[in-house]
C-alpha positions in Angstrom: -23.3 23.4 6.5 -24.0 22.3 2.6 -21.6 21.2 0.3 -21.1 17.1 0.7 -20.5 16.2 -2.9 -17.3 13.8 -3.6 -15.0 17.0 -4.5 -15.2 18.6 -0.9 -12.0 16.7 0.0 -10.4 18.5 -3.3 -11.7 21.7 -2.2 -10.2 21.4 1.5 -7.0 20.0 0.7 -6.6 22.9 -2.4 -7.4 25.6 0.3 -4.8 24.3 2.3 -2.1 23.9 -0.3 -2.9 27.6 -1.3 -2.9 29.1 2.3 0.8 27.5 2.7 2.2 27.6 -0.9 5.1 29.7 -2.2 6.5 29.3 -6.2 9.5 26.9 -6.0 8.5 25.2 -2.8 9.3 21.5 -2.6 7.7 20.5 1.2 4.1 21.8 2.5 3.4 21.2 6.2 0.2 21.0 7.6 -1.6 20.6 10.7 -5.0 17.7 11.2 -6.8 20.8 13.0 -6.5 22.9 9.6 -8.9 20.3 7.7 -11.8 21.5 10.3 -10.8 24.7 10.5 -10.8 24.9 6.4 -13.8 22.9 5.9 -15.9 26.2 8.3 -14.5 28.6 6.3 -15.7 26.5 2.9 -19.3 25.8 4.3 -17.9 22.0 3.9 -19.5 19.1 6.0 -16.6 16.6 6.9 -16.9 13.0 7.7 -16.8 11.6 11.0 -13.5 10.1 10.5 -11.6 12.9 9.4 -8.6 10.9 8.8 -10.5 9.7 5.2 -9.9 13.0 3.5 -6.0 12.1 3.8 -6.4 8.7 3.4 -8.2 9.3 0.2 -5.2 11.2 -1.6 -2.8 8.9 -0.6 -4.4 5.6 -1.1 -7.5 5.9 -3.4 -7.4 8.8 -5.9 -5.3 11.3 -7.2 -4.0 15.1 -6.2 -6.4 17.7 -7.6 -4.5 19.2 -10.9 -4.4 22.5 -9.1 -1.5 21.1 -7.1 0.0 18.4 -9.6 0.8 21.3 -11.9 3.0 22.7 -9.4 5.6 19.3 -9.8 8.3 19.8 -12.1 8.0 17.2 -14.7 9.1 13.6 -13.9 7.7 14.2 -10.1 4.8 14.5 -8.2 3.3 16.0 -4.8 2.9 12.8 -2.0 1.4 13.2 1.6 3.3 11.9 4.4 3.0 12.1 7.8 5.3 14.3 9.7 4.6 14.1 13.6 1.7 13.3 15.6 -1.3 15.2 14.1 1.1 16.6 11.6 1.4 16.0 7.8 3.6 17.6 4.9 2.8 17.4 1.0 6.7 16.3 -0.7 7.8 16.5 -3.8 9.0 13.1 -4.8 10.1 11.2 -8.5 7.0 9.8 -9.9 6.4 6.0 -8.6 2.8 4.7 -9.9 2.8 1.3 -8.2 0.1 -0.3 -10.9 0.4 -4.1 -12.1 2.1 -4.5 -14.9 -0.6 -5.6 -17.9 1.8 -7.7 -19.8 3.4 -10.0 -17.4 2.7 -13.7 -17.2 0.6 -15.0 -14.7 1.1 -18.5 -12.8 -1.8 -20.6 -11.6 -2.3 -21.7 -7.9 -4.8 -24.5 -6.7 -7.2 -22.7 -4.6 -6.3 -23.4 -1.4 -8.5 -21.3 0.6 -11.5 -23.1 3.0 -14.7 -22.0 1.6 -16.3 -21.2 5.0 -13.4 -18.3 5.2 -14.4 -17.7 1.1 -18.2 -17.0 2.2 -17.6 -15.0 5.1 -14.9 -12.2 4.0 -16.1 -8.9 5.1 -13.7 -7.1 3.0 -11.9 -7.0 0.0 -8.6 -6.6 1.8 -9.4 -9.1 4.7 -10.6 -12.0 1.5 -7.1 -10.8 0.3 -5.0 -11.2 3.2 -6.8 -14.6 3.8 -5.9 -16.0 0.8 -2.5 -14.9 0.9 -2.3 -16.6 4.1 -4.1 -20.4 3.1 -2.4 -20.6 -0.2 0.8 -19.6 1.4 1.4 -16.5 -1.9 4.1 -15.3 0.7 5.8 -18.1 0.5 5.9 -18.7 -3.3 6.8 -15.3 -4.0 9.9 -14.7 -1.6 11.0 -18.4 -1.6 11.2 -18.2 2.0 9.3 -20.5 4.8 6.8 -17.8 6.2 4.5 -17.5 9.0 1.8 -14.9 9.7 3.2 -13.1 13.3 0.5 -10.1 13.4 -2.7 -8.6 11.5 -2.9 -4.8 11.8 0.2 -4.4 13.3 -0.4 -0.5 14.9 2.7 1.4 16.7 4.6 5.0 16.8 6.8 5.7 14.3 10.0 8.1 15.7 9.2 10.9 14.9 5.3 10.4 16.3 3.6 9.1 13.5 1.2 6.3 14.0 1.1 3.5 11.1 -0.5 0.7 10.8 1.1 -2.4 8.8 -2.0 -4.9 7.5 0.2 -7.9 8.3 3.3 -8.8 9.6 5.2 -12.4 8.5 8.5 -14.1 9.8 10.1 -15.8 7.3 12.8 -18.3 7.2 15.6 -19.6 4.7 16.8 -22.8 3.4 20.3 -21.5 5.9 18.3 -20.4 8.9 18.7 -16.8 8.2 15.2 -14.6 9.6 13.4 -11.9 7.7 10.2 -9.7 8.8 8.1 -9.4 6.1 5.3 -6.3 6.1 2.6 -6.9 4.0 -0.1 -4.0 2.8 -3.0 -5.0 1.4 -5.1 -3.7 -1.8 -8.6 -4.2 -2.2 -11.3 -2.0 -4.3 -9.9 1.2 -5.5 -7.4 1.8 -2.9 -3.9 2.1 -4.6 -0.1 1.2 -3.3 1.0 3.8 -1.6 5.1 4.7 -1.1 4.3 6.5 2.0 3.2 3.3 3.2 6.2 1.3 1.6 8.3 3.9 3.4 6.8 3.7 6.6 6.9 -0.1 6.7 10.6 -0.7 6.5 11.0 2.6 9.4 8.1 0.4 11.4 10.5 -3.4 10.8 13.7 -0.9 11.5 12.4 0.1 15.1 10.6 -3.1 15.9 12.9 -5.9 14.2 16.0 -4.5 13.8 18.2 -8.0 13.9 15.9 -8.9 11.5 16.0 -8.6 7.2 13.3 -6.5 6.1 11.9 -7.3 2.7 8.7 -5.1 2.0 5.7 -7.0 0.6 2.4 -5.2 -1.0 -0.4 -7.1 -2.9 -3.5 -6.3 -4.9 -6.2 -7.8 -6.3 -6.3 -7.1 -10.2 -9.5 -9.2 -11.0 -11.6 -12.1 -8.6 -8.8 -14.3 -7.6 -6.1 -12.8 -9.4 -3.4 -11.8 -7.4 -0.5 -9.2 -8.1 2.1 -9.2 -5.5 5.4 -6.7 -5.5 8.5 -6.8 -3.4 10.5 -3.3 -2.5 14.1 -2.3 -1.6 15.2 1.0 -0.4 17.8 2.9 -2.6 19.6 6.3 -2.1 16.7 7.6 -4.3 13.4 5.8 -2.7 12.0 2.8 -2.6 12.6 0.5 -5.7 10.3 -2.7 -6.6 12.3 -5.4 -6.7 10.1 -8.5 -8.4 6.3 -8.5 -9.2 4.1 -11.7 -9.8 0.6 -12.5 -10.6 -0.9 -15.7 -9.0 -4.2 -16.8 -10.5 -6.3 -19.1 -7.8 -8.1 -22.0 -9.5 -9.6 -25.0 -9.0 -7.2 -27.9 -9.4 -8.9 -29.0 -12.7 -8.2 -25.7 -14.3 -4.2 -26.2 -13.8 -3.1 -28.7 -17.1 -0.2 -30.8 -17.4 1.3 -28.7 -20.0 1.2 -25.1 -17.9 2.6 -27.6 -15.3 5.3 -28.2 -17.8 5.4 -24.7 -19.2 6.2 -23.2 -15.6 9.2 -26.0 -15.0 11.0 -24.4 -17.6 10.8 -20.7 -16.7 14.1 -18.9 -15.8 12.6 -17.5 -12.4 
């Protein structure tokens, strides 16, 4: 087999969104075992995990334009999954999760040892890590929070198999619990809603006495953190609040940002 430039996951995904698409048609299901059996037909050499041709679309770069066009404007086409082994492309309003350029930023004394600093394999494990030692989680909800589980994998009802980056308990000034899922940003990988989605199902089945308040972060620049909180609505999920956190060293933090940040309104 030939053809392993970066647009063979376009090529296998269009083939399958033509073999199963009909004008005016709003859901696509699909089958793992038709990315193999498109990528024979296409002469296409897939990668070992084949999972990465899906997680590509959702998480790292955008629908070919061959299927876009088929949206109505104000919507777009989004991959969930749909049973074990089992996906459908949706229809769905448009919800780019991006950090916002023009909101303020606040500065946080770096709190993160540097042993864990020089050893971060990854750009989302150096993210999660530093959400963790500077306590971000904390700051941003207001709540008392403790990191329960990394990579928190499990079954979703209707056989779907997600995987939460990390899981937090948080606590109130009255006592009141919350579960807190957290999904992690590094590189080029983007916010998914799929994932948002799947995160409050995954808190719903595992944590049901408990408030679920959906967490995602991403780096935007070395040490400058954008984190975003999510609700559900009758239409999808919603963010709620969205900061930027800027680690520095504690000489870089002056008394009059000090001051300036005492007298914001939230």
């Amino acid at each position: 087999m030939e053809n392993k430039g970066p647009n063979r996951y376009t090529k296998i995904l269009e083939a399958i969104f033509a073999r199963h698409y009909e004008k005016g048609a709003n859901e696509i299901n699909f089958e793992r075992a038709e990315l193999s059996q498109v990528a024979g037909e296409l002469g296409i050499t897939l990668p070992k995990n084949l999972g990465d041709v899906l997680y590509s679309f959702r998480y790292r770069t955008l629908l070919p334009k061959s299927i876009t066009s088929k949206a109505p404007k104000g919507y777009e086409w989004i991959i969930r999954p749909a049973g074990k082994g089992k996906y459908k492309l949706v229809i769905v309003k448009e919800s780019l999760i991006v950090p916002s350029s023009i909101l303020a930023e606040t500065k946080i004394p770096d709190a993160t040892p540097g042993v864990i600093a020089a050893y971060a394999l990854s750009d989302e494990q150096a993210l999660l890590a530093k959400l963790r030692y500077n306590r971000l989680v904390d700051i941003f909800t207001g709540l008392t929070c403790y990191s329960l589980q990394s990579h928190l994998r499990t079954t979703l009802r209707d056989g779907s198999q997600v995987e939460t980056d990390e899981i937090y308990i948080g606590l109130d000034k009255r006592g009141a619990h919350y579960v807190l899922p957290v999904q992690a940003k590094g590189g080029r990988d983007k916010i998914g809603i799929v994932q948002i989605e799947q995160d409050f199902e995954l808190c719903s089945l595992k944590f049901p006495s408990l408030v679920c308040r959906g967490i995602a972060t991403q780096f935007m620049a070395k040490n400058l953190i954008a984190l975003f909180e999510f609700e559900q609505a009758d239409d999808g999920i919603k963010v709620t609040s969205e900061k930027h956190y800027r680690l520095v060293q504690p000489d870089e933090l002056s008394p009059e940002e000090l001051q300036s940040y005492s007298l914001r309104q939230s």
